[in-house]
C-alpha positions as CSV (number, residue, x, y, z in Angstrom):
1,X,84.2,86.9,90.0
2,X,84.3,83.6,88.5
3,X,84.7,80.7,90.9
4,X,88.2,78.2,89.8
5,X,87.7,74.5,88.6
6,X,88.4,72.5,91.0
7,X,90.7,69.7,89.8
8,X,91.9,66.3,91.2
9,X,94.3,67.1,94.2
10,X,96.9,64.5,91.9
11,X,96.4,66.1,88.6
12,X,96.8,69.7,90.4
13,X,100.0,68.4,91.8
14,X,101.1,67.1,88.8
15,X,100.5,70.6,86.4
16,X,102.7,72.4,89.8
17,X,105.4,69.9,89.4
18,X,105.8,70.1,86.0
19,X,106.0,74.0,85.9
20,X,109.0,73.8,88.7
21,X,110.9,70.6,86.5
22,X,110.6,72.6,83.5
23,X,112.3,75.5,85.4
24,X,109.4,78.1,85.1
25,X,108.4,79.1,88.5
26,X,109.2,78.7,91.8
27,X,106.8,76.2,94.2
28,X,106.9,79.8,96.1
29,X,105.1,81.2,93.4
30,X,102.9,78.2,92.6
31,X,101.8,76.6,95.5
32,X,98.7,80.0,96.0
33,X,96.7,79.8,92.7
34,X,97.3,76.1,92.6
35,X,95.7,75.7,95.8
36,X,92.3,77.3,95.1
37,X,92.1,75.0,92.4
38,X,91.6,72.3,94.5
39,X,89.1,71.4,97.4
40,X,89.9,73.1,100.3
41,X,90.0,69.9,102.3
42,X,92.6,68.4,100.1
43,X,94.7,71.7,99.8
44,X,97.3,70.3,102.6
45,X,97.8,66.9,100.5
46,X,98.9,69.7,97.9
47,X,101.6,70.7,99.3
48,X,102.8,68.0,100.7
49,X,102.6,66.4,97.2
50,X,104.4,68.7,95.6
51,X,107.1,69.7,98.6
52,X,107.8,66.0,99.3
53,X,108.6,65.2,95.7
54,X,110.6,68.1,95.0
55,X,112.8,67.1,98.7
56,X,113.0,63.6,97.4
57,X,113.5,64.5,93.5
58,X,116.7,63.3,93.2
59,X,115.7,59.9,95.0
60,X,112.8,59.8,92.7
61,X,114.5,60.6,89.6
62,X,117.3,57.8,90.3
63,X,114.4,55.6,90.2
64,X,112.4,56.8,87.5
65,X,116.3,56.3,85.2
66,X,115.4,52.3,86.5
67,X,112.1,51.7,85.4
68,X,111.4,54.1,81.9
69,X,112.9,52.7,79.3
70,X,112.7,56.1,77.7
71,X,112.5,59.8,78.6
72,X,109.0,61.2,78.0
73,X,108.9,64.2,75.3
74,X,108.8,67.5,76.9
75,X,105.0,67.8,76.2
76,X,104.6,65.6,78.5
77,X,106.2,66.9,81.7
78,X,103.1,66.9,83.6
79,X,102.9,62.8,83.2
80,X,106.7,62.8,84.1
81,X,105.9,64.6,87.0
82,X,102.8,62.4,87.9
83,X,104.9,59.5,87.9
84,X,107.5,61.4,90.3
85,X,104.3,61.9,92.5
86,X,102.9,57.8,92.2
87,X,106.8,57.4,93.5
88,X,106.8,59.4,96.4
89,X,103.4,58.1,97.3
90,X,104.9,54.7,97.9
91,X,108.3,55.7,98.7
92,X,107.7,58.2,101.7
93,X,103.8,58.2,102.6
94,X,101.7,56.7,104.6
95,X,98.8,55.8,101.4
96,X,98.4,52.2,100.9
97,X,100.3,51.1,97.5
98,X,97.6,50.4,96.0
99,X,95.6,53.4,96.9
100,X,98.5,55.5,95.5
101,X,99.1,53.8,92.4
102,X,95.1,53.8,91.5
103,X,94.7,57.6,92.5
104,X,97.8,58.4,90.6
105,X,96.7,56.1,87.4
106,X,93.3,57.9,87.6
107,X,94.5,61.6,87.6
108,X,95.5,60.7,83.3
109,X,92.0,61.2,82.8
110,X,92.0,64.5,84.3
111,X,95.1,65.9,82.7
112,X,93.2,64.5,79.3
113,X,96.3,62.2,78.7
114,X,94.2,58.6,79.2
115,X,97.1,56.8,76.9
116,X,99.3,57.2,79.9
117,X,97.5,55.0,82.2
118,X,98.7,51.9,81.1
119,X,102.3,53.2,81.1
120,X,102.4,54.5,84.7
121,X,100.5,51.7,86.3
122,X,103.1,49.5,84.5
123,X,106.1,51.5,85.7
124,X,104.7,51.4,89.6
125,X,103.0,48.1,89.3
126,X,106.5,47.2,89.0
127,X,108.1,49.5,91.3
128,X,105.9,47.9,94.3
129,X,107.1,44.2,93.0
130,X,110.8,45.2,93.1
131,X,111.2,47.8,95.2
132,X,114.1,46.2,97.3
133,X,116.2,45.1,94.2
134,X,115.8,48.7,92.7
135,X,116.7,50.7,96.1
136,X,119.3,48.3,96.4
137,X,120.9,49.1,93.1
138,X,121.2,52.9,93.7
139,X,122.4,52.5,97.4
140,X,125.8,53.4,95.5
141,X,124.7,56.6,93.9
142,X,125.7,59.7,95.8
143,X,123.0,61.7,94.6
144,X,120.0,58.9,95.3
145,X,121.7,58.6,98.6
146,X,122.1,62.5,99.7
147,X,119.0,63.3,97.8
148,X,121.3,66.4,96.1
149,X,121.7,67.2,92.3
150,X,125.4,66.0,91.5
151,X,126.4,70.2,91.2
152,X,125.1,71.0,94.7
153,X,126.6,67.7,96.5
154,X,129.8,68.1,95.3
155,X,130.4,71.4,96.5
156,X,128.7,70.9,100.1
157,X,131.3,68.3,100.1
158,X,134.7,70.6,98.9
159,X,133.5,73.7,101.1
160,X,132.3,71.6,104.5
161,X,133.8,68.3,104.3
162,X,133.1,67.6,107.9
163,X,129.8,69.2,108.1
164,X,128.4,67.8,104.8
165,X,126.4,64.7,105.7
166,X,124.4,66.5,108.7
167,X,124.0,69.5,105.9
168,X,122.5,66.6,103.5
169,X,120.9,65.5,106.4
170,X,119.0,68.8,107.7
171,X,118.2,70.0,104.2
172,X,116.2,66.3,103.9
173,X,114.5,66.9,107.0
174,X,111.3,69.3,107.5
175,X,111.7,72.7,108.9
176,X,110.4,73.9,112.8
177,X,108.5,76.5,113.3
178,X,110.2,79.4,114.8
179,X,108.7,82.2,116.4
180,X,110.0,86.1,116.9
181,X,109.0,87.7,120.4
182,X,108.3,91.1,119.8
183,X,110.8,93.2,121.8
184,X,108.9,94.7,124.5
185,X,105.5,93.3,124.7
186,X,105.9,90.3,126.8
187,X,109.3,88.6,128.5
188,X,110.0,84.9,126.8
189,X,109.6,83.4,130.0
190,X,106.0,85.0,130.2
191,X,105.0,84.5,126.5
192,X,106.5,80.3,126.9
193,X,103.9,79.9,130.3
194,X,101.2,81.7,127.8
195,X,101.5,78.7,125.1
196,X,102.2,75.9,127.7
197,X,98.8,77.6,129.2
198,X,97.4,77.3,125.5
199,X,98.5,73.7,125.1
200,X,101.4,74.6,122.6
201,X,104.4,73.1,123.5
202,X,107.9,75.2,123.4
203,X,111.3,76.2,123.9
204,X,113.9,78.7,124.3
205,X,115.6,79.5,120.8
206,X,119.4,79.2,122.1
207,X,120.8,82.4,120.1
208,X,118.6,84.8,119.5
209,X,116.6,86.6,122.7
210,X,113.8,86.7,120.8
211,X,113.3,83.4,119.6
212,X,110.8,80.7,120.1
213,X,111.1,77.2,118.8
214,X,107.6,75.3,118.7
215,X,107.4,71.9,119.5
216,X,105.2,71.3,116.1
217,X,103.7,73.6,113.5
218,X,100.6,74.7,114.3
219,X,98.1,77.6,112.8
220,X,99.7,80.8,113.3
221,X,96.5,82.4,114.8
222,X,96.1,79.9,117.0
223,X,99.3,81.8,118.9
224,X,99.0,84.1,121.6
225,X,98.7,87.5,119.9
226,X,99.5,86.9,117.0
227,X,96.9,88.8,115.1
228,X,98.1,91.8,117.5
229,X,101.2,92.1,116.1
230,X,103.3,90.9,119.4
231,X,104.7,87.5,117.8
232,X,105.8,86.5,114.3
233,X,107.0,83.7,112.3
234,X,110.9,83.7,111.9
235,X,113.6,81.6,111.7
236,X,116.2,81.8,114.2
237,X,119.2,82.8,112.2
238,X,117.3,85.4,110.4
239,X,116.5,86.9,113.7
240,X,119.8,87.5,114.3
241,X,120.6,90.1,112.5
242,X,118.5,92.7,114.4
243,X,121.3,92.8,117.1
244,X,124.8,92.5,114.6
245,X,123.4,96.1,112.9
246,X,124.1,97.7,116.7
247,X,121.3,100.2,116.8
248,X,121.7,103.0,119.6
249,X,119.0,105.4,118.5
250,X,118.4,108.3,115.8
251,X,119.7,106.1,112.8
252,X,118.6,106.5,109.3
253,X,118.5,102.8,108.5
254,X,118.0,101.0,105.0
255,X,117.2,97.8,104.8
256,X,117.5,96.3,101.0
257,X,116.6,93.2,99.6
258,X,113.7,93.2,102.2
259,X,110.7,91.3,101.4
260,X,108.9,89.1,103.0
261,X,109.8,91.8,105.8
262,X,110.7,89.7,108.2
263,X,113.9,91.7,109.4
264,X,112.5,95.4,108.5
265,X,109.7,94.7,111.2
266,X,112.3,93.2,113.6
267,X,114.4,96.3,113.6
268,X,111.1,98.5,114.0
269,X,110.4,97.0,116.8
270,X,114.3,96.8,118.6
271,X,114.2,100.7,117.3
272,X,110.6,100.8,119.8
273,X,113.0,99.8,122.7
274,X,115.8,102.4,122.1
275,X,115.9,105.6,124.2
276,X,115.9,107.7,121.1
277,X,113.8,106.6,117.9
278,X,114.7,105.5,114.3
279,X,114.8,108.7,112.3
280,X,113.7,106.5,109.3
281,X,113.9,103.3,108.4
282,X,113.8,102.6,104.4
283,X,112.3,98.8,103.1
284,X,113.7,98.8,99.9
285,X,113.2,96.0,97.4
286,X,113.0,95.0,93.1
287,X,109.6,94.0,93.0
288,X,106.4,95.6,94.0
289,X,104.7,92.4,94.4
290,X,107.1,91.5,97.6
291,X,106.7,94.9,99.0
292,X,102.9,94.4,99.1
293,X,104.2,91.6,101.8
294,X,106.2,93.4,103.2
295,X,103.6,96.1,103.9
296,X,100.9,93.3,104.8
297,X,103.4,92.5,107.4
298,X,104.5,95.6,108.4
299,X,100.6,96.1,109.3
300,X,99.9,93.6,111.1
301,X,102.6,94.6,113.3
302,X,101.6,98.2,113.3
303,X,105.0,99.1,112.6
304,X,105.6,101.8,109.7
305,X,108.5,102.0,107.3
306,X,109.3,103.9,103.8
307,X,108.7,101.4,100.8
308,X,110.6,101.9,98.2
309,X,110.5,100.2,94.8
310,X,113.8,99.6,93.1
311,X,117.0,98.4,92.4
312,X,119.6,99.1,94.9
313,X,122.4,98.7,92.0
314,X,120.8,101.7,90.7
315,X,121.4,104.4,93.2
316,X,120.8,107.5,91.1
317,X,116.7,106.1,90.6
318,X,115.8,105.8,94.6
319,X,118.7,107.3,97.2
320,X,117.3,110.6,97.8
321,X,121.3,111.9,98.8
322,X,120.7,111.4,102.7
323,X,123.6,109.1,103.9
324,X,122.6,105.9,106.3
325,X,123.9,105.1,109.2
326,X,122.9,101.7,109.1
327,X,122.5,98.9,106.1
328,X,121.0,95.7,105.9
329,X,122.1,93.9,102.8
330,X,120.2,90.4,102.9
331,X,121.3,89.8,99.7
332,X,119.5,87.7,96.7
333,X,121.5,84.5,96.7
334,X,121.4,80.3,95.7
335,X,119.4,79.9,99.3
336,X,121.2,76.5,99.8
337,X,121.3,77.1,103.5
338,X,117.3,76.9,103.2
339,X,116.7,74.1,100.8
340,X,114.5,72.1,103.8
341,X,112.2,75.3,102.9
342,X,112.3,75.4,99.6
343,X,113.2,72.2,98.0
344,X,112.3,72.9,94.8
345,X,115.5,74.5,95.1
346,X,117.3,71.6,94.2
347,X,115.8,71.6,90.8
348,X,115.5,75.1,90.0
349,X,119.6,75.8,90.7
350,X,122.6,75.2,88.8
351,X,126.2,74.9,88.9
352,X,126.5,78.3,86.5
353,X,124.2,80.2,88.9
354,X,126.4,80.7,91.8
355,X,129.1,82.8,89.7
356,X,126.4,85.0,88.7
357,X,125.0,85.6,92.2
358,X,128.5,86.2,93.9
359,X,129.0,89.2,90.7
360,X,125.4,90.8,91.7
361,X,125.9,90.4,95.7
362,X,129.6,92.6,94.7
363,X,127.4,94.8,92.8
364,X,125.5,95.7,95.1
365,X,127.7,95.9,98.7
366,X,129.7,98.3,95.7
367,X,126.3,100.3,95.1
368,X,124.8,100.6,98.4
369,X,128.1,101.2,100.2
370,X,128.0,104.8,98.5
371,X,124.8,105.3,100.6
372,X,126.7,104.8,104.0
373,X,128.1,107.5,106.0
374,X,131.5,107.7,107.6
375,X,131.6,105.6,110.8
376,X,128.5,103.7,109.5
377,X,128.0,99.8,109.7
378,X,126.6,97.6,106.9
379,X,125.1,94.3,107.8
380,X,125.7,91.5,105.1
381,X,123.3,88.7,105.1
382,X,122.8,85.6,102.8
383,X,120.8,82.1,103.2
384,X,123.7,80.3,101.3
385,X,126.2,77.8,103.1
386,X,128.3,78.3,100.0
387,X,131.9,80.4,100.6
388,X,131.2,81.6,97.1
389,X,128.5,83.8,98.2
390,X,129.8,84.5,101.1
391,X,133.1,84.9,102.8
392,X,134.2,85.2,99.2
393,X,131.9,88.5,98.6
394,X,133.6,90.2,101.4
395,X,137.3,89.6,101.1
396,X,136.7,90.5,97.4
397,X,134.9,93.4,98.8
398,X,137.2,94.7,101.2
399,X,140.2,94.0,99.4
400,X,139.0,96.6,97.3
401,X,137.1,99.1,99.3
402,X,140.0,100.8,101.5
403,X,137.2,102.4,103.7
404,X,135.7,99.0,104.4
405,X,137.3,97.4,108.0
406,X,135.9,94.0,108.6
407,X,134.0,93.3,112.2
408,X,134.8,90.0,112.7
409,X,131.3,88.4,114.7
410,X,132.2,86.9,118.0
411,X,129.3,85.0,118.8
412,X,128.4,81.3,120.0
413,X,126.7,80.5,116.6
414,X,128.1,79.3,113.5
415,X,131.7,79.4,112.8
416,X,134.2,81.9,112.1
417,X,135.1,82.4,108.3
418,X,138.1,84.6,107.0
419,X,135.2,87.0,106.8
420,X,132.1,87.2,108.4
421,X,130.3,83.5,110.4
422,X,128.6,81.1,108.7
423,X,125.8,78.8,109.8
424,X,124.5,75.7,108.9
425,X,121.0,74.1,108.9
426,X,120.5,72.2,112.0
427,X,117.9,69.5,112.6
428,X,115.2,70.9,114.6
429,X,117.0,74.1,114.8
430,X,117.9,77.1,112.7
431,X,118.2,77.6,109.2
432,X,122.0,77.5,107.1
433,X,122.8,82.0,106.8
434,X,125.4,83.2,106.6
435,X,126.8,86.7,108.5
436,X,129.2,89.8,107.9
437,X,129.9,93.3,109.7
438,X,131.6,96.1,107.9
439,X,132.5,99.6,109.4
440,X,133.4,103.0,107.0
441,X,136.6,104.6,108.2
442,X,135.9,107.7,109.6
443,X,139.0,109.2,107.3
């Protein structure tokens, strides 16, 4: 097995970058082969290199329009991106200027692009001398100041007028660390005393039972049984789905669109606390590689579920003709309410995308709801905070469906929609999801 060249940390960040601005990959997909490229020790730098500048991209780009005189030519995306990374270096850490602009100057000789020295130690040079003036100039540019591409601020701002500046605000911000109490192993009082015992300080999640918020991020097996499967890493408004699918026992239960297997595991383990088992539970999901997660996760949990490979459009390639009595539909969407996570999101998205994702999430409440027997109940799920995906989706749904009775949620998170309850991202505190119930008619 051949051991990877390790590059410059900078130069590294700058080839990541530059695949996510040229709308290639995801930082998702990136961020695991890029970091064995690099030293070990500087791995964490990675990824705050190339997270930070991809939160702050619109920021950074606003200033970059101030201090090129022209666009670079698309061959040279990774110097483009450099100098987004020399920005954010000064703009938002804690390097010395002069530290950051040397380091980033120096990482042209690695990417074999030495011409480009002079130009970006100009361009940042110049950016320390009139840093003021220049932040001054765009305090007047709603995307510099929400840090939000033009297409995703304006409709934050028509859909949640009220809530949009503490939106802005909490997709800026970094994301806690929220843990998932397996249901049964320990009480949350018990497992809290554990970590305060462990010098980990943490909370009560306020909606879901099962939730932990930790004080700061730490190295998941550093927690309490972790490695035994009894706690797991979960944001709070995922968690709640587990209790809106209303398991009593004996369901055949689907769950599609599952990976990383977050939710699949969380049912297993409310189905562990039923009187009467899960018959089955089915982890269904596109592509392979996400089921190997899934499964990884699954293990770790020693809990067991049916992986299944496939499109859940396409019924006729994986239903085996055995109706459900329960269905998770997290389904694929823009992931707006979890931008704090993934901000390369902000780059990636567009305008045209949404339209697109709201016709596939129809398409597939249509497919799957064929699966569902009489009296059944079908969880819809989304990480969007936008009504297109969402409360749209079902009215569309329902309006159309005549053996499709909306469950309106009567919970004390979120707020009530037309259909379904949407959340939004909260500082320090769950992530934006959104939430509908739907019942077949018995008739």
């Amino acid at each position: 097995m051949n051991t990877p060249k390790v590059l410059a940390v900078r130069a590294q960040a700058a080839l990541t970058l530059a695949t996510v601005l040229q709308k290639k990959a995801s930082l998702a997909g990136l961020m695991g082969p890029a970091s064995d490229k690099v030293a070990p020790s500087e791995q964490a730098l990675l990824q705050e290199l190339c997270f930070g500048s991809c939160r702050w991209q619109p920021q950074l780009q606003s200033i970059v329009g101030r201090l090129l005189e022209k666009p670079l030519k698309p061959k040279d995306s990774d110097i483009h991106a450099l100098l987004l990374l020399g920005l954010y270096q000064i703009q938002y850490m804690r390097v010395p200027d002069h530290a950051a602009i040397s380091t980033t100057v120096d990482a042209c000789r690695a990417l074999k692009k030495p011409w480009a020295e002079k130009l970006l130690n100009g361009i940042l040079r110049r950016f320390q001398r009139e840093k003021d003036t220049i932040l001054a100039s765009l305090a007047s540019s709603p995307a510099f100041v929400t840090a939000h591409p033009n297409w995703l601020r304006k409709q934050i701002i028509n859909c949640w007028p009220e809530q949009a500046d503490a939106i802005f605000a909490a997709n800026n911000a970094h994301p806690p660390m929220t843990l998932r109490l397996e249901r049964g192993s320990s009480t949350r009082e018990d497992y809290l005393a554990l970590l305060l015992k462990s010098d980990i300080q943490a909370q009560a999640a306020p909606y879901s039972r099962d939730g932990i918020e930790l004080e700061k991020a730490i190295d998941v097996f550093k927690l309490p049984g972790f490695a035994e499967g009894h706690v797991s890493v979960q944001d709070e408004a995922a968690q709640l789905a587990a209790d809106l699918m209303q398991l009593n026992g004996g369901e055949r239960v689907l769950d599609a669109c599952c990976a990383p297997g977050g939710k699949t595991g969380h049912l297993l383990e409310l189905g562990q606390t039923l009187e009467q088992p899960l018959s089955e539970v089915i982890a269904l999901d596109l592509e392979q590689r996400r089921l190997v997660r899934v499964e990884e996760n699954l293990q770790r949990l020693k809990k067991r579920a049916t992986l299944v490979c496939a499109d859940g459009q396409d019924t006729e390639q994986w239903w085996d003709g055995k109706m459900f009595d329960r269905i998770l539909l997290d389904a694929p969407c823009s992931a707006t309410g979890v931008v704090r996570r993934h901000p390369d999101i902000k780059i990636l998205r567009n305008a045209t995308d949404i339209a697109k994702l709201a016709a596939l999430q129809l398409a597939l409440l249509r497919a799957l709801w064929t699966t569902l027997k009489p009296g059944g109940r079908l969880v819809y799920a989304t990480c969007s905070v936008l009504p297109t995906e969402n409360t749209s989706v079902i009215e569309t749904f329902v309006g159309q469906q005549d053996d499709a009775q909306h469950d309106p949620i009567d919970a004390p998170w979120g707020i009530s929609q037309p259909f379904g309850r949407q959340l939004f991202p909260q500082n320090n505190g769950h992530d934006g999801f959104y939430y509908a119930c739907l019942n077949k008619s018995l008739g």
